[in-house]
N, C-alpha and C positions, 0 to 999 in steps of 0.2 A: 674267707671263712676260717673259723678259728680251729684248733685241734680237736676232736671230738674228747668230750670230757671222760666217758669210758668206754668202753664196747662190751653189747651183749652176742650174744648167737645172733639173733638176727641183723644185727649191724645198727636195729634202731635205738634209741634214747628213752624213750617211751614203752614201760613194760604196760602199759594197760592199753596196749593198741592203736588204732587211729582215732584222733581227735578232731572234731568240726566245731568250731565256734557259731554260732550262730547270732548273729546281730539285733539288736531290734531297736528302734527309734526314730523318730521321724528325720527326715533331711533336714543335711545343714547344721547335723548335731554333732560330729566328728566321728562318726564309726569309719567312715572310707583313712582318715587319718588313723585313728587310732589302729583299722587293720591293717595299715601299711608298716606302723612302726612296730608292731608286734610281728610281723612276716620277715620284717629285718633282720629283727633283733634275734627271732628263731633258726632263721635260715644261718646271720651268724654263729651262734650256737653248735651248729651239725644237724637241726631237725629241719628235714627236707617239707617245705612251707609253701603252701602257694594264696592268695586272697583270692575269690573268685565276684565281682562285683554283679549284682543283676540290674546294673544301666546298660551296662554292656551288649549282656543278650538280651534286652528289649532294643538296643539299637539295629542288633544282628538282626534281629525276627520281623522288627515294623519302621525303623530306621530313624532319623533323628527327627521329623516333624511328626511329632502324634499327639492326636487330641489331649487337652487338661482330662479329659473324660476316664482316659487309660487310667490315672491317679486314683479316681473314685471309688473310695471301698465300695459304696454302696451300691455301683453300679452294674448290675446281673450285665450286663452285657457282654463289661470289660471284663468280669470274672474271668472266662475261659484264655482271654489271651495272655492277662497275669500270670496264669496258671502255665500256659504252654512254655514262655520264659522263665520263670520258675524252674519248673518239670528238667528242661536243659541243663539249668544250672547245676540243680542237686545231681542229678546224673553224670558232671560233668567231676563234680568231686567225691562222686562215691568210682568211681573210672580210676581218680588220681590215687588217691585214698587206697581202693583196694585191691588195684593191679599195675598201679603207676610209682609203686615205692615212696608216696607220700605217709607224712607220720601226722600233720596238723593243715587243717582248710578252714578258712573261714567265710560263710555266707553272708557276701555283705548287703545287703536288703534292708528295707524297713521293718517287715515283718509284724505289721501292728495287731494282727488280727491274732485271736486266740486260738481261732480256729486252725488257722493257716499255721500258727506253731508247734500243736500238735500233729496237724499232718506231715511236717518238717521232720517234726522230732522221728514220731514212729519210721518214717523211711528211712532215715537211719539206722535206727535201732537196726530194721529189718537186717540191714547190712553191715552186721555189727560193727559200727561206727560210732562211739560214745557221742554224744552231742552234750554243748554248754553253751547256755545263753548269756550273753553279756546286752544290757539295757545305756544307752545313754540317752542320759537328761540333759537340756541345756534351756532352761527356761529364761535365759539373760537376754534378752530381745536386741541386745547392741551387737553380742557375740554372735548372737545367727545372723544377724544383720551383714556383720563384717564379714563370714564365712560364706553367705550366697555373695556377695561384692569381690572377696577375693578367691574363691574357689567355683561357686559353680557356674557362673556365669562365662566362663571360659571351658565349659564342657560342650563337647559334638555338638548336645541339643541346640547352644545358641550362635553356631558361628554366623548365622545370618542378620540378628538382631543386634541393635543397638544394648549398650550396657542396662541400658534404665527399662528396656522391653522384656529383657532378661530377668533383672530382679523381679519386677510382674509377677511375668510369666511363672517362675519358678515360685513364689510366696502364694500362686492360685494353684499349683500345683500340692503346696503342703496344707491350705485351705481343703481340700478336697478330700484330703487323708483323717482329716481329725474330728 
């Protein structure tokens, strides 16, 4: 970590508080990349950074085989379990955030729905937690291509599956988001 560039009274970098990024875009677009190099590049800085992913706690909560259905915006059913991993997550960096001596977190999620990002936003707020939304695009069909072939196909979900069950697999998965 590099020298802290000044210091305030509270020892943080950040005079307007804690900061939460919040992600939005479909899989396979690089927010998981993009909030890792920026988690780096803060933590080197001196601002205490952490990315919080929500594949993670859906693995934690329902484990790495779960129906293409979970995916389904549309799908009343899956709502509530979304919602339950979700619920976790945000909790887990308003925890860090506001009693864990973090200064910057980022939700790294799809977050497609409008609805689902204003109930993001206000829970923050509630805790007074500034939120900012960062949006990535990637409508290059070769680049997502390459990006499920060399990234997600090698996540928990598919250690059982062959490469090319994967790719499937994961592109029914972003079928079902849009």
């Amino acid at each position: 970590m590099a020298a802290q560039l000044y210091k305030t009274e509270t020892g943080q970098l950040f005079h307007a508080g804690s900061i939460v990024i919040i992600n939005v875009g479909l899989p396979a677009r690089g927010k998981t990349h993009g909030s890792r190099s920026l988690i780096r590049y803060m933590n080197w800085l001196g601002v205490k950074s952490k990315s919080y992913h929500m594949g993670q706690y859906r693995r934690r909560l329902y484990g790495t085989e779960i129906s293409p259905d979970y995916f389904d915006l549309g799908n009343a059913e899956m709502a509530g379990a979304r919602m339950r991993a979700e619920d976790l997550c945000i909790q887990d960096i308003v925890t860090y955030l506001t009693v864990g001596g973090g200064q910057l977190a980022i939700f790294d999620a799809s977050n497609l729905q409008a609805e689902r990002r204003r109930r993001i936003y206000r829970h923050f707020e509630l805790s007074k937690i500034r939120p900012l939304f960062v949006e990535y695009i990637c409508e290059n069909e070769a680049i997502v291509e390459e990006n499920i072939r060399k990234v997600k196909i090698s996540s928990p979900d598919y250690v059982t599956l062959d490469a090319d069950s994967a790719v499937v697999d994961f592109k029914e998965r972003i079928a079902r988001m849009v």
